[in-house]
Backbone as a printed PyTorch tensor [residue, N CA C, xyz], in Angstrom:
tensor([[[  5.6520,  71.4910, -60.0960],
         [  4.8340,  70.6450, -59.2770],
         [  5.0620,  69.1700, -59.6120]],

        [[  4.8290,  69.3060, -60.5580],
         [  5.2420,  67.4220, -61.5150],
         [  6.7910,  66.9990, -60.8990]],

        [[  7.6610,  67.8060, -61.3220],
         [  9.2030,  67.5080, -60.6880],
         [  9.3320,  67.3650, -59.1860]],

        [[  8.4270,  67.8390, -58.3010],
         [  8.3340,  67.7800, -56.9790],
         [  8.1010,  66.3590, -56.4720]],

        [[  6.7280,  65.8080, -57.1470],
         [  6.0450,  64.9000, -57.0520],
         [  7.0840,  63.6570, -57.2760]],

        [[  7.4990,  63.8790, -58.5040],
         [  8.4020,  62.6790, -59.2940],
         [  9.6980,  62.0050, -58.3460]],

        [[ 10.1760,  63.5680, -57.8140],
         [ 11.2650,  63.6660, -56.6860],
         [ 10.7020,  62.8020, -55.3260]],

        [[  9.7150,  63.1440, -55.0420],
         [  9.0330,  62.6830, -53.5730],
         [  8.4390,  60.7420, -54.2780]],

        [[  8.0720,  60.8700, -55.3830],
         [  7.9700,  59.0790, -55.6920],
         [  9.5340,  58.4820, -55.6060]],

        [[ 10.2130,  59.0160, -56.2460],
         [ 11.5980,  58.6080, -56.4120],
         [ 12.2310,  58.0790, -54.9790]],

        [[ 12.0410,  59.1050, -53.7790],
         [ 12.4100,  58.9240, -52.1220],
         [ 11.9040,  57.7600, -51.9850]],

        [[ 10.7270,  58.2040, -52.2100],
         [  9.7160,  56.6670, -51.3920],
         [ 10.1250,  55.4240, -52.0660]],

        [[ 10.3740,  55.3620, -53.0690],
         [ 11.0610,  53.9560, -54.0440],
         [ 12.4890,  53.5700, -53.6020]],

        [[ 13.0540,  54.7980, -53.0640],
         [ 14.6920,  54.2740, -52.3630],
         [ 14.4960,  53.9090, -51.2100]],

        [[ 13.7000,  54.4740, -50.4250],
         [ 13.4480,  54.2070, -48.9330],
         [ 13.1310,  52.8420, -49.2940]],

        [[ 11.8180,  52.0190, -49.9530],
         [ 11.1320,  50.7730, -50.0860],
         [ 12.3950,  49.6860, -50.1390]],

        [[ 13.4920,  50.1940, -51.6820],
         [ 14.0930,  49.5070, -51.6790],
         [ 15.4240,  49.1480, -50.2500]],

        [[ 15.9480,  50.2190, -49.7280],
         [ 16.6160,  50.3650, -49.1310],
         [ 15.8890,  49.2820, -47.1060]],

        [[ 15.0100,  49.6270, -47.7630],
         [ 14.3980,  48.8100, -46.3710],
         [ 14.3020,  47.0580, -46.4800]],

        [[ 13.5630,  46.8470, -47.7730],
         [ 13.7640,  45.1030, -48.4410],
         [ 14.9890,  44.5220, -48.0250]],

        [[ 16.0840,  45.8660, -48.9310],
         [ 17.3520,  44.8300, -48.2110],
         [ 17.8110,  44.5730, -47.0480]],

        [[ 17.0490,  45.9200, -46.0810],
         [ 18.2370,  46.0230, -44.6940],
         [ 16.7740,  44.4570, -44.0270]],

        [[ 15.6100,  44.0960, -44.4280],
         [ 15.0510,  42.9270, -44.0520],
         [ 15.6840,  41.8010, -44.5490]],

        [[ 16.1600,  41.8220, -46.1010],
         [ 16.4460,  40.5500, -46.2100],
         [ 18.1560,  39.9890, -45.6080]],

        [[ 19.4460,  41.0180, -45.1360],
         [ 20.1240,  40.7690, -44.5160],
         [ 20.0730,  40.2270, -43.5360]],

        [[ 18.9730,  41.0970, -42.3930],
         [ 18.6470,  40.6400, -41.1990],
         [ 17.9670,  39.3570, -41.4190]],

        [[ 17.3030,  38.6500, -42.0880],
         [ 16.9590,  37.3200, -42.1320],
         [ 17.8180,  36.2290, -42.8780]],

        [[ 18.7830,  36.9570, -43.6470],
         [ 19.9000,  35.7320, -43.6650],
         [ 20.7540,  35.9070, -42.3990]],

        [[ 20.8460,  36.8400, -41.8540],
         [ 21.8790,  36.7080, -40.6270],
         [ 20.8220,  35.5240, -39.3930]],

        [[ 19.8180,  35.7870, -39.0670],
         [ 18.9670,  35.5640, -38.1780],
         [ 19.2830,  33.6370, -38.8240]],

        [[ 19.4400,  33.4050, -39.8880],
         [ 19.3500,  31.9990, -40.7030],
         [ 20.4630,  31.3580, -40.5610]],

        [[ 21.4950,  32.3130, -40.6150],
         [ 23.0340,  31.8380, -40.1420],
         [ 23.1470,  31.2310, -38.6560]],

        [[ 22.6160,  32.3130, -37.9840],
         [ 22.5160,  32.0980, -36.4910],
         [ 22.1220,  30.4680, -35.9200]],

        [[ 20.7180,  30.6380, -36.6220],
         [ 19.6750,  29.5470, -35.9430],
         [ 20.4800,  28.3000, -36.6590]],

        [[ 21.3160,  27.8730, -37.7550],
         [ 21.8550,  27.0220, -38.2860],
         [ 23.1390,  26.7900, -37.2250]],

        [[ 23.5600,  27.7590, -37.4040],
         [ 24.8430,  27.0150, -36.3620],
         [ 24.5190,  26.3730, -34.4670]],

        [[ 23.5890,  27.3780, -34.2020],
         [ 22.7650,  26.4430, -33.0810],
         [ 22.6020,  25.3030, -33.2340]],

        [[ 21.5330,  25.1260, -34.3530],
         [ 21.2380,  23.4430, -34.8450],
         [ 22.4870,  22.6360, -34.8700]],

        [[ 23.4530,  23.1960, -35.5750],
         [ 24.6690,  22.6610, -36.0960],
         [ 25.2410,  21.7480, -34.3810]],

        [[ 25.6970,  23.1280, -33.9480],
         [ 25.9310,  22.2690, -32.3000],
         [ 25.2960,  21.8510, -31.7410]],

        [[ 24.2510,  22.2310, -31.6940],
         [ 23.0300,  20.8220, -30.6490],
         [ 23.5720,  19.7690, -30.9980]],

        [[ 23.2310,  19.2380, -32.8260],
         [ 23.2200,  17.9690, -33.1220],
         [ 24.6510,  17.4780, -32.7990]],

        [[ 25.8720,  18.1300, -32.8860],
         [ 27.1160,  17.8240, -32.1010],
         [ 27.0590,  17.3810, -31.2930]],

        [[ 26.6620,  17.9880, -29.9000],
         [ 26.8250,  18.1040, -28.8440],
         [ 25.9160,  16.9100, -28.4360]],

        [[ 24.6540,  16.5290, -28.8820],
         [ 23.4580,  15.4030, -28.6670],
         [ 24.1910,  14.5540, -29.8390]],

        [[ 25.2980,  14.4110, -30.7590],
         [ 25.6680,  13.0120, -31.0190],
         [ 26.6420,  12.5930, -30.0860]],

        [[ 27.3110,  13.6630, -28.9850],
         [ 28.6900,  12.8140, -28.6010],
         [ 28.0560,  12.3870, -27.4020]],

        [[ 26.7880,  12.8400, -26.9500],
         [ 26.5570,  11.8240, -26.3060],
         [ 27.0930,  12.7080, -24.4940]],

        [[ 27.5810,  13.5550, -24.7510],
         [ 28.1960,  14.1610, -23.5670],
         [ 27.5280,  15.7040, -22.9960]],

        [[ 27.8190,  15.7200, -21.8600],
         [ 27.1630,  17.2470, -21.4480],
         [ 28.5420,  18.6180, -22.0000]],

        [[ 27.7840,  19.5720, -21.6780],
         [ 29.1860,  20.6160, -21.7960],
         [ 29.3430,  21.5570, -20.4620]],

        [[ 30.7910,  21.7720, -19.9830],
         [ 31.1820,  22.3170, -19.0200],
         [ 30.4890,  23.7510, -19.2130]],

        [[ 30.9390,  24.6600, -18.1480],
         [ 30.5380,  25.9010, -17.9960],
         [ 31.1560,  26.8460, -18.8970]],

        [[ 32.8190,  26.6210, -19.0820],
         [ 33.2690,  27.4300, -20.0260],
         [ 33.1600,  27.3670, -21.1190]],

        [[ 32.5130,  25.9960, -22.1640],
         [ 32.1840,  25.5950, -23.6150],
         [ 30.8020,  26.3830, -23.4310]],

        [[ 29.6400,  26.2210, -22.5010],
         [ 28.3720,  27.0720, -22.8660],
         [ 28.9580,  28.5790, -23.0350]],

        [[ 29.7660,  28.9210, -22.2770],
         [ 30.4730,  30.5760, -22.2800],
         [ 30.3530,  30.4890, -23.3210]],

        [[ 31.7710,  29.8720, -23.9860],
         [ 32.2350,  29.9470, -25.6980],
         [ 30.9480,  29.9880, -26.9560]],

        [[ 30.2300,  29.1320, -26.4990],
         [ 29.2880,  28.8910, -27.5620],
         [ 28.1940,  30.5070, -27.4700]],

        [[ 27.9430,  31.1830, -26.4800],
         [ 27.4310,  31.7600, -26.0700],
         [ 28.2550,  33.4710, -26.5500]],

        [[ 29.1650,  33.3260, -26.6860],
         [ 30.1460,  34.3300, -27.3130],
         [ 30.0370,  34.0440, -28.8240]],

        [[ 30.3720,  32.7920, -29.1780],
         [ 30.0860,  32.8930, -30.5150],
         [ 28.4890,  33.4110, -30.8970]],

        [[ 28.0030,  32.8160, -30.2320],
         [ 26.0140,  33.5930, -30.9550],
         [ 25.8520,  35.1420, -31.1000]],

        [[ 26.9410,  35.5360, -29.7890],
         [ 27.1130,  36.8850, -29.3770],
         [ 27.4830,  37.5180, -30.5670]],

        [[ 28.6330,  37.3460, -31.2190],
         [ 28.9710,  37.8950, -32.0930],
         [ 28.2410,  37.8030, -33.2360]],

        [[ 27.9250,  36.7480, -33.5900],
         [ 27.0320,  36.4170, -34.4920],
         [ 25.6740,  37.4860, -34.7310]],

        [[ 25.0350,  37.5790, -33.7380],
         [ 23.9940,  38.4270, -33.3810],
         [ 24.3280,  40.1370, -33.0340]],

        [[ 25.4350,  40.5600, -33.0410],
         [ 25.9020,  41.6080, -32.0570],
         [ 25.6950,  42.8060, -33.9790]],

        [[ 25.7840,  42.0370, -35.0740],
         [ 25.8170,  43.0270, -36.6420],
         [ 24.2030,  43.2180, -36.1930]],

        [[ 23.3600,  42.2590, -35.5760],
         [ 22.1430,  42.5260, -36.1960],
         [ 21.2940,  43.2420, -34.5210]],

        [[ 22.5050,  43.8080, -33.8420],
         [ 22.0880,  44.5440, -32.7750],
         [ 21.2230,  43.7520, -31.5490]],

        [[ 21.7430,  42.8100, -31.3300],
         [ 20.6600,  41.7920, -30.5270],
         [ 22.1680,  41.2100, -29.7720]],

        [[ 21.6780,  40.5090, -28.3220],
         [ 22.4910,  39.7770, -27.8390],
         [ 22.0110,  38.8000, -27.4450]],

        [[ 22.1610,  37.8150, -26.8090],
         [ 21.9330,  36.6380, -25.6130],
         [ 22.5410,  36.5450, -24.4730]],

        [[ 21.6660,  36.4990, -23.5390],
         [ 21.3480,  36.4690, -22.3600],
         [ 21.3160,  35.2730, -21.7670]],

        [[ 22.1060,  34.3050, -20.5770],
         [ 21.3110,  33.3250, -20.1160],
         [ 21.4960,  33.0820, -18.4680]],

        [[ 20.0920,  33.2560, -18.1950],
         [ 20.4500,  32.8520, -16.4610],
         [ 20.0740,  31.5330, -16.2500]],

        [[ 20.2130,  31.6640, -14.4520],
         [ 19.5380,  29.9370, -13.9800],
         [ 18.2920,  30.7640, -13.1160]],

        [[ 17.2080,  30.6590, -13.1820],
         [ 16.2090,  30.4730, -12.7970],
         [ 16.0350,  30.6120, -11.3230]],

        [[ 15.9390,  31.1690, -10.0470],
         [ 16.4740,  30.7680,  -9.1240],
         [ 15.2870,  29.9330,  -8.0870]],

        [[ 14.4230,  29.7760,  -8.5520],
         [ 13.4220,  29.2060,  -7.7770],
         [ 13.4550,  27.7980,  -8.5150]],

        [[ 13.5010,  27.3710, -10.0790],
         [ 13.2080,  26.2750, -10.1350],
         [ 14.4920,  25.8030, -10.9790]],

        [[ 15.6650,  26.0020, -10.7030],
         [ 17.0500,  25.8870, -10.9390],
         [ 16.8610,  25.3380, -12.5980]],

        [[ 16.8810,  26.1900, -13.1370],
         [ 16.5850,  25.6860, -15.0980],
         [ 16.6930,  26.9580, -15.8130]],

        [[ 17.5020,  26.9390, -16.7330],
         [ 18.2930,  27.6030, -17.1410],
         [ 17.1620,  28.4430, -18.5580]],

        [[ 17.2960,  30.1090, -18.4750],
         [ 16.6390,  31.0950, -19.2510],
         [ 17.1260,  31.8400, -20.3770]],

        [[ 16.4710,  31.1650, -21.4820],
         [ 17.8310,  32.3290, -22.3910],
         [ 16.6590,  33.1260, -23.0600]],

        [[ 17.2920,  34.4110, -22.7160],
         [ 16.9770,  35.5260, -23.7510],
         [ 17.7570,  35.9470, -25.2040]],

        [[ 16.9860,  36.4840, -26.0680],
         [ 17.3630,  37.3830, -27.2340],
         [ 16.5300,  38.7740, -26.5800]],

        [[ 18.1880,  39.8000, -26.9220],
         [ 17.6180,  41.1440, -26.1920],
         [ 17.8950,  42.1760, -27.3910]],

        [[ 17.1110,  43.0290, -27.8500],
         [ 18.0680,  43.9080, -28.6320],
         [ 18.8390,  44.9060, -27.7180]],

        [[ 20.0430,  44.9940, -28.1860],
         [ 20.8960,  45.8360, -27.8840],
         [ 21.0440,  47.3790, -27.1300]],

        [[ 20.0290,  48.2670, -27.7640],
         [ 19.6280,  49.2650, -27.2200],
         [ 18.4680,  49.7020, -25.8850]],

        [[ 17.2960,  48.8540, -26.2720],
         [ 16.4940,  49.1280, -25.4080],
         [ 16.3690,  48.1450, -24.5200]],

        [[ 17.4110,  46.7540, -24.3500],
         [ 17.5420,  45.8600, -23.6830],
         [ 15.9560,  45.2750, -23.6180]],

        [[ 15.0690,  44.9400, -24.7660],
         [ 13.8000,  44.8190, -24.9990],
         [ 13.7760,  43.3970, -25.2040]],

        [[ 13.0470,  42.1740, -24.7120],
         [ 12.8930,  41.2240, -24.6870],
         [ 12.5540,  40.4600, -26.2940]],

        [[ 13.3210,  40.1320, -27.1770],
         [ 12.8550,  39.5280, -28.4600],
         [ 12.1400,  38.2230, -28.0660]],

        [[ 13.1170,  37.4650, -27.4690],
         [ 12.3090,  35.8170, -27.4180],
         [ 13.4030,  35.7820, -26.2720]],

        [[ 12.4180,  34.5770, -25.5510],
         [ 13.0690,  33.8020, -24.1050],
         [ 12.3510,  32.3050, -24.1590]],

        [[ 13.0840,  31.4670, -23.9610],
         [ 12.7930,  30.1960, -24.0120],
         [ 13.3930,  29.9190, -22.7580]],

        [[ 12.6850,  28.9280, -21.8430],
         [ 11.0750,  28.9160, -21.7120],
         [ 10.4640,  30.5650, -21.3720]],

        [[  9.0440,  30.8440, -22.1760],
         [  8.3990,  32.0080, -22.0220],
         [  8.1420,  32.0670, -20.9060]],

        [[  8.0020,  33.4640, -20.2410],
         [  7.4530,  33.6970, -19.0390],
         [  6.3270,  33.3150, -18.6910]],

        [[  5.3960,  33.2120, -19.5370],
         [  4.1740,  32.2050, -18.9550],
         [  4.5740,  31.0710, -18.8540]],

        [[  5.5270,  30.0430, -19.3860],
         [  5.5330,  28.5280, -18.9000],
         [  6.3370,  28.2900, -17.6500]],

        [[  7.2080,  29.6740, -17.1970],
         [  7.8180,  29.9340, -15.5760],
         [  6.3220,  29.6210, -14.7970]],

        [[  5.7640,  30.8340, -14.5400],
         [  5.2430,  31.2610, -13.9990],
         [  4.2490,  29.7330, -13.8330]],

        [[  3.8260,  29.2300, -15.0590],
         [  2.8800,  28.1490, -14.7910],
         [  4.0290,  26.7190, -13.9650]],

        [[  5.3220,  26.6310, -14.3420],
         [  6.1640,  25.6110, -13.6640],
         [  5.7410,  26.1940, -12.2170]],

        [[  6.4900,  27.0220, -11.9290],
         [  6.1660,  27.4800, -10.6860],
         [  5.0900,  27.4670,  -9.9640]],

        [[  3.6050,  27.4080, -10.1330],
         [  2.3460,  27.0530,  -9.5640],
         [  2.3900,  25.8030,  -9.0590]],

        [[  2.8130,  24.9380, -10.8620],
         [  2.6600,  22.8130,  -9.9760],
         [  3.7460,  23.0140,  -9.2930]],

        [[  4.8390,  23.6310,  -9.1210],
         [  6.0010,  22.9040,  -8.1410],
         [  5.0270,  23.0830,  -6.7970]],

        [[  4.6620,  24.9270,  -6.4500],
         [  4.2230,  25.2570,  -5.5410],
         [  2.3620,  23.9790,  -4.9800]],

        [[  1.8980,  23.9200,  -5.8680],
         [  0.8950,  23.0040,  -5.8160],
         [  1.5340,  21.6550,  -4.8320]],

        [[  2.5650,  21.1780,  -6.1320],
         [  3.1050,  19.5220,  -5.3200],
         [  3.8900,  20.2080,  -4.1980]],

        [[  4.4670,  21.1070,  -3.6460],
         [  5.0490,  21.6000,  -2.1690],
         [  3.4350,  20.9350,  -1.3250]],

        [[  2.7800,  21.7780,  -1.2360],
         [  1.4790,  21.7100,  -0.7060],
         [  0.5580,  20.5230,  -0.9670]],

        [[  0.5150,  19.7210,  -2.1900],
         [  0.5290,  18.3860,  -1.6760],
         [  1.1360,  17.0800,  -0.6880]],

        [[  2.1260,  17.4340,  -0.9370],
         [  3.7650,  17.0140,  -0.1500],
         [  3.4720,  17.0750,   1.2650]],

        [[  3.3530,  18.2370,   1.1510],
         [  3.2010,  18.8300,   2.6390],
         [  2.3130,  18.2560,   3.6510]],

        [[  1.0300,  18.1090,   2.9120],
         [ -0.0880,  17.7970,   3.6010],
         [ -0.3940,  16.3210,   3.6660]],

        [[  0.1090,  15.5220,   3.1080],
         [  0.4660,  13.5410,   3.1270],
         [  1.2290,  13.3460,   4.0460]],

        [[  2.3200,  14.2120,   4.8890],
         [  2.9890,  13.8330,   5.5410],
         [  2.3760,  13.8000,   6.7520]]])
């Protein structure tokens, strides 16, 4: 009974440990990520210049990969009602929404004042 017990503490102590690490990987990877973002923003906002369609691709492949060990991708559309651009973090499997900037509530609320100032607009004329 004692050897059973000892056996079943022993699991639970590998599982604990075995889980710490597979968290603390995923948060140095997640740290890598968000650094090299920063890294190119501040690039990209010192030269002072916009970037074509195929450099957002590229940059967008690189995150890809970046993110693709820790089972997650990025996503980015244009918006089609208020032409402004949506990026998701999706995980991989259940195509499950991690984070989207701008959140769906600050759409949904853009979209009211546009629709509001339409209908102000509208009615001055």
């Amino acid at each position: 009974m004692r050897v059973e017990r000892r056996h079943q503490d022993l699991q639970v102590e590998i599982a604990k440990q075995s889980v710490q690490k597979t968290q603390h990987e995923l948060a140095k990877g997640i740290q890598e990520v968000r650094q090299d973002i920063e890294q190119k923003s501040k690039e990209i906002a010192e030269s002072g210049t916009s970037l074509s369609r195929d450099e957002v691709q590229e940059l967008v492949e690189q995150i890809n990969k970046k993110l693709d060990y820790l089972n997650k991708y990025l996503k980015i559309t244009l918006d089609d009602e208020l032409e402004i651009p949506v990026v998701k973090i999706l995980e991989r499997e259940t195509d499950r929404v991690i984070r989207q900037i701008p959140p769906e509530h600050i759409l949904s609320l853009m979209k009211k004042i546009d629709e509001m100032l339409g209908i102000l607009l509208s009615e001055r004329v």
